[in-house]
N, C-alpha and C positions, 0 to 999 in steps of 0.2 A: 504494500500500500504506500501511496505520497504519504512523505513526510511532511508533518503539519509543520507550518511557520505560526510559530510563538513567539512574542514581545516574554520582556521579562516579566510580567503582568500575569503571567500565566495562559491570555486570551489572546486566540488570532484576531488580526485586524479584520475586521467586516469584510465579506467576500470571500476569506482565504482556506476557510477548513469548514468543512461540510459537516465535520464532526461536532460542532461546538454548540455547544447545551444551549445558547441564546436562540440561535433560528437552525439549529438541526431539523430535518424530515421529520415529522410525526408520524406516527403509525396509521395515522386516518391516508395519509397523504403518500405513504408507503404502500398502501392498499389499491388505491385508486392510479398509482402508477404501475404497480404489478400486474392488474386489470387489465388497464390499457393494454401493455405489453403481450398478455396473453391472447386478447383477441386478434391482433394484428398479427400474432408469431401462427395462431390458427388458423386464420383468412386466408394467409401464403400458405403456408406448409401443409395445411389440407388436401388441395387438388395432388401435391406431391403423390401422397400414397395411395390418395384413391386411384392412380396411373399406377403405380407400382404395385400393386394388390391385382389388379385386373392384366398387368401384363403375366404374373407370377399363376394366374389362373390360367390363363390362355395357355402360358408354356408348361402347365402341369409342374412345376415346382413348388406348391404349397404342401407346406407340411404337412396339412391335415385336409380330408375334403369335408370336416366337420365344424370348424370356427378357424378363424386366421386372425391375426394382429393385426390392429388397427391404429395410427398415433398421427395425433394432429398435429404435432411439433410440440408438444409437449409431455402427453404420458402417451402410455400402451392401453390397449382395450382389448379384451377378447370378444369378438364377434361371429355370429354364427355364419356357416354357408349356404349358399339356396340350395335348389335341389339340384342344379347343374354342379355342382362343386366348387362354386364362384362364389363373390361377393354376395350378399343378400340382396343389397339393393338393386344389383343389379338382373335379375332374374326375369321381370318380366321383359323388357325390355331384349335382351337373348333369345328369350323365346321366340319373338316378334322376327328376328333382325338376327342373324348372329354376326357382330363384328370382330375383324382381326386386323392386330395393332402390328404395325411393322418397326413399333421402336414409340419413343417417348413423345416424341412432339405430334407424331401418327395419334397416337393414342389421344394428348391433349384435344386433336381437331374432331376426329372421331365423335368421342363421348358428347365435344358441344353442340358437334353438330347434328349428330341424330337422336342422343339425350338428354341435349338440353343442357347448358351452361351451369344451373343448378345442379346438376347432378356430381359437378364436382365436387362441390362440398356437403357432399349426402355422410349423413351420421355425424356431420358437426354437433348442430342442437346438441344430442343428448350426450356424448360425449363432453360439451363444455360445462355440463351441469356438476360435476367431478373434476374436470381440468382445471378451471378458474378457481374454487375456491384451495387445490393442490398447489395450485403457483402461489396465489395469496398465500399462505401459509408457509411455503419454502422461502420464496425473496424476502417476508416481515422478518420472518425467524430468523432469517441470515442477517439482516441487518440490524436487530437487536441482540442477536451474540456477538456480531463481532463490534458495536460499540461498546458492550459490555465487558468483551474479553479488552480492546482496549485501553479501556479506561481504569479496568484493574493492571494491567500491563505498566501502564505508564505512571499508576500510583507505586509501584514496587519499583522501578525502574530509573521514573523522571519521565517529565509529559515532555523533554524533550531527547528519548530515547528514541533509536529508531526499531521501526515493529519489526518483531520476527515472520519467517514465512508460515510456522505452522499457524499461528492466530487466523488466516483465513483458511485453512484447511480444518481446521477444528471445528469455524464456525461452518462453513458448508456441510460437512459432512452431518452435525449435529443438527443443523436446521432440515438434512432429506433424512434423517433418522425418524424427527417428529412427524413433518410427511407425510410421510407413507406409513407409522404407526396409526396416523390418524384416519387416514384417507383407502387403507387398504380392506378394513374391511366393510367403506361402504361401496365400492367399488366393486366386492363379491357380493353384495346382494342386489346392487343395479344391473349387473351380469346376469345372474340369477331371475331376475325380473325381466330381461330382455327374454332370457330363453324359453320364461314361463310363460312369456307375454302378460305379463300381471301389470294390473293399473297402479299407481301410485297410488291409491287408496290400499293397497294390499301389501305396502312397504310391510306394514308390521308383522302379518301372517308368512313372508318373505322371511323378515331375520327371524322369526320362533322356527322356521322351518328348516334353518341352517342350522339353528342353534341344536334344536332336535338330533338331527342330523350327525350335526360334524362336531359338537361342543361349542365351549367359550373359543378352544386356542383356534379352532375351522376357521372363524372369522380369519384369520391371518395363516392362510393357508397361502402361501408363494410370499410368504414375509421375507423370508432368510435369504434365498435368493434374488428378490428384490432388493435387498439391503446391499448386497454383496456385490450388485451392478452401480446401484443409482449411491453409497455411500464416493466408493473411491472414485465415482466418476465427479460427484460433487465436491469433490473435497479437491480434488485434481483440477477440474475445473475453476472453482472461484482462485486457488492458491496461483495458478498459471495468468489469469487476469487480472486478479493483483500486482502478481508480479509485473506484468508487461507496465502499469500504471505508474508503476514504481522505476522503474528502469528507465522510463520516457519524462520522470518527473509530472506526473499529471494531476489530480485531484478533482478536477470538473471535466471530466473527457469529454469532448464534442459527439454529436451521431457517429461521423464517421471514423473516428476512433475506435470509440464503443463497438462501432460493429465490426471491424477487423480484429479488435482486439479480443472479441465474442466468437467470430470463427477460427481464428486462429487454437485459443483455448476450449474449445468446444470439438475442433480436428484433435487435437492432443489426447483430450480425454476421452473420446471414443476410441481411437486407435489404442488406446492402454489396457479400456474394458472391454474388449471385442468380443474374449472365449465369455465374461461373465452373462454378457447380451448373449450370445449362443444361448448358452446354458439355461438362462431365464425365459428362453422365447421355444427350447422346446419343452420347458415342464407347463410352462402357461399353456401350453398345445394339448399336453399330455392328462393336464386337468379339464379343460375345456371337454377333449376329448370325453374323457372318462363320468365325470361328475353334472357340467353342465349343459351339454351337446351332445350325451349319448343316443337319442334318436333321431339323429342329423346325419346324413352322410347316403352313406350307401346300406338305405333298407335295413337297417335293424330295429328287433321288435323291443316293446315295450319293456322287457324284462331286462334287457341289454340297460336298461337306468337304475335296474336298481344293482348291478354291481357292482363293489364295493373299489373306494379310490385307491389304491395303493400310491403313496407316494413316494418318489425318487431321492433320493438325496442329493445336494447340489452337487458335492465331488465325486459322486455316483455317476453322473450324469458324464459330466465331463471327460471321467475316466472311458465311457463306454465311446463318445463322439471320439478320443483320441484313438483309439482301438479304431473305430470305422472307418475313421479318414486322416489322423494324423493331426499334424500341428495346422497343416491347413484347415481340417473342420472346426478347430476352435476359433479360424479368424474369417470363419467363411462371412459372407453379407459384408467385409470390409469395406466395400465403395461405396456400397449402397448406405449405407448407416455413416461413413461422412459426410456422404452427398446430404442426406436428410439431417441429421446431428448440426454443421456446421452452420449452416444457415439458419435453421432453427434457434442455434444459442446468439447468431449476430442478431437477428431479429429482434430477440426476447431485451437480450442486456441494454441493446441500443435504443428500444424503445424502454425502458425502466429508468434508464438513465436518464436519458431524455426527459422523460417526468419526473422523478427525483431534480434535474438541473432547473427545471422552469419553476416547481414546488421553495425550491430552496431562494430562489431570487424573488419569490413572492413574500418568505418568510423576513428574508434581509431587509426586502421594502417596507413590512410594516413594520420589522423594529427599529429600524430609521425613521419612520412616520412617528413612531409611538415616540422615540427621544426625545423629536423636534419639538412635539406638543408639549411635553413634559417642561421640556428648557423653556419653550417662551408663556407657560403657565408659571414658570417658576421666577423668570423674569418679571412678569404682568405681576406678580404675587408681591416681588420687590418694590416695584415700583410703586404698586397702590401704597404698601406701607410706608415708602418717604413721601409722598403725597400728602400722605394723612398726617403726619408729625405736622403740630404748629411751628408757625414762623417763628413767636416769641422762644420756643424751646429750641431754638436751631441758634440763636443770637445770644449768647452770651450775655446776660444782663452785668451792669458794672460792680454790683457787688460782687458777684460772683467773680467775678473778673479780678477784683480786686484781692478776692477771698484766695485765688488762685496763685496773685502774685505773693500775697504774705507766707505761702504755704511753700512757695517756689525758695521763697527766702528762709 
């Protein structure tokens, strides 16, 4: 992270540190930037996968013809297949028409032109009803550990120490800890709901019915695996764009900063978690399969739901994809997951920041407004009171005067 400039005062001068308890970001306003951030980083990176989902259909390389990942540029979904072994949404429309994509930008013309423009961003909606409040949660929490980690840092230190690198790896990783503890298991019963086609009226006969099911720990059924992707990739992550911050001397990065310095660190930390993304994208497959999708696919009956999930263990998992294919299975999807990852985190950070920078110059203006008024309140205040003083008490009468001189002597 920039190093703050401090006077000996202990306070940066107005404008200079982002961090300073006078007009720091509020939480409200850390919220409504992360918001921002998330709908824009979804609007782009949507059409992405829905093209990348439907070419992975076409070429018969989907892992499952029962549900497939789904991610808006921000989290993963398990989603069911139609009955063609494809996308959901896209089934009837198939039926009608079958189209084939000769490559990506094929595909883009394709889809708008004969399904419509909309159709890109089919399973946004319900998807952002989990996405949004996921990123609010991670970018607040990251930005309230690491002013916190901070500002114990610098009480132990000297507020003009310079930051170590773990303080932002600690706080990222700690902030997708919270998360996805929070967010994972409502995530399996909106899954769950999808599959059952149950109304939001029915949320609650939903979780009794997992709870039944699977127990309290079901709820956080693909936790540990999740943790084990999205911890080091966040922690790698924030600590890499700090760094770059740090290195260029910055503190208020501009958009286009922000977002190189977003895919740059966003390529870094994908390419490091690559085997754990494998690993978390075939048990997600493997539970989908099993537990929520089992009469999805190819013709099986009723009874095929109720057996039982066995689950995998994450170095279970891995060990076997390393036996199948080698070190290359553990880094297989590597382009495709920068291609989608990098631009994804420039998007996000850049519009975050972005609102955090404009949030923070709103804060500056009004505690310079609020001074202003203060000082010539406080002036008006002066004033009125020599105003008020009489003349004769401002004139020295000549007793006193005199009284003044005998006392001098």
């Amino acid at each position: 992270m920039a190093r703050s400039h401090q006077g000996g005062s202990g306070l940066a001068a107005i404008g200079e540190d982002m961090d300073d308890s006078r007009f720091r970001i509020r939480p409200y306003q850390q919220i409504l930037s992360s918001c921002s951030g998330a709908l824009v980083t979804s609007l782009f990176m949507t059409p992405l996968d829905v093209v990348k989902t439907r070419l992975q259909a076409q070429q018969k390389v989907l892992i499952s013809n029962k549900c497939y990942l789904y991610c808006n540029g921000l989290m993963d979904h398990i989603c069911p297949c139609g009955p063609n072994g494809g996308p959901l949404g896209s089934t009837s429309t198939v039926s009608k028409r079958p189209l084939h994509f000769n490559g990506t930008i094929d595909a883009f013309t394709k889809i708008s032109r004969y399904e419509g423009v909309p159709s890109l961003w089919s399973g946004l909606g319900p998807t952002l009803i989990l996405a949004l409040p996921t990123t609010v949660i991670y970018f607040v929490a990251y930005e309230q550990f690491r002013i916190r980690l901070k500002e114990l840092y610098q009480r132990r230190k000297g507020r003009d120490a310079e930051l170590p690198i773990w303080l932002p790896l600690l706080a990222g990783s700690s902030a997708r800890v919270l998360a996805v503890t929070i967010v994972n298991p409502l995530e399996l019963i909106r899954t769950k709901m999808q599959s059952e086609r149950l109304s939001y009226r029915e949320v609650g006969q939903a979780f009794r019915s997992m709870l039944r099911v699977q127990g309290v720990f079901g709820l956080w059924k693909g936790f540990f695996p999740t943790i084990l992707r999205d911890v080091p990739f966040s922690g790698i992550y924030w600590t890499t764009y700090e760094s770059i911050k740090k290195h260029f001397n910055v503190s208020q990065p501009s958009f286009a900063f922000s977002f190189a310095s977003g895919a740059v660190s966003g390529g870094v930390a994908a390419f490091i978690t690559v085997p754990f993304d494998v690993v978390k994208t075939h048990q997600q497959i493997a539970f989908g399969e099993q537990f929520l999708y089992a009469q999805n696919g190819e013709g099986k009956g009723a009874g095929s739901g109720k057996k039982q999930f066995k689950a995998i263990g994450t170095f279970e998992t891995m060990g076997r994809i390393f036996q199948m294919n080698g070190i290359r299975g553990l880094f297989a999807g590597l382009t495709p997951r920068l291609v989608k990852v990098a631009p994804a985190c420039a998007i996000m950070i850049a519009s975050f920041e972005y609102g955090k920078n404009f949030f923070y110059r709103y804060n500056v203006q009004r505690y310079q407004e609020k001074r202003d008024k203060a000082s010539v309140a406080s002036s008006e205040a002066a004033g009125t009171v020599v105003s008020s003083t009489p003349a004769a008490s401002l004139v020295p009468s000549p007793a006193a005067h005199r009284g003044r001189q005998i006392n001098k002597y």
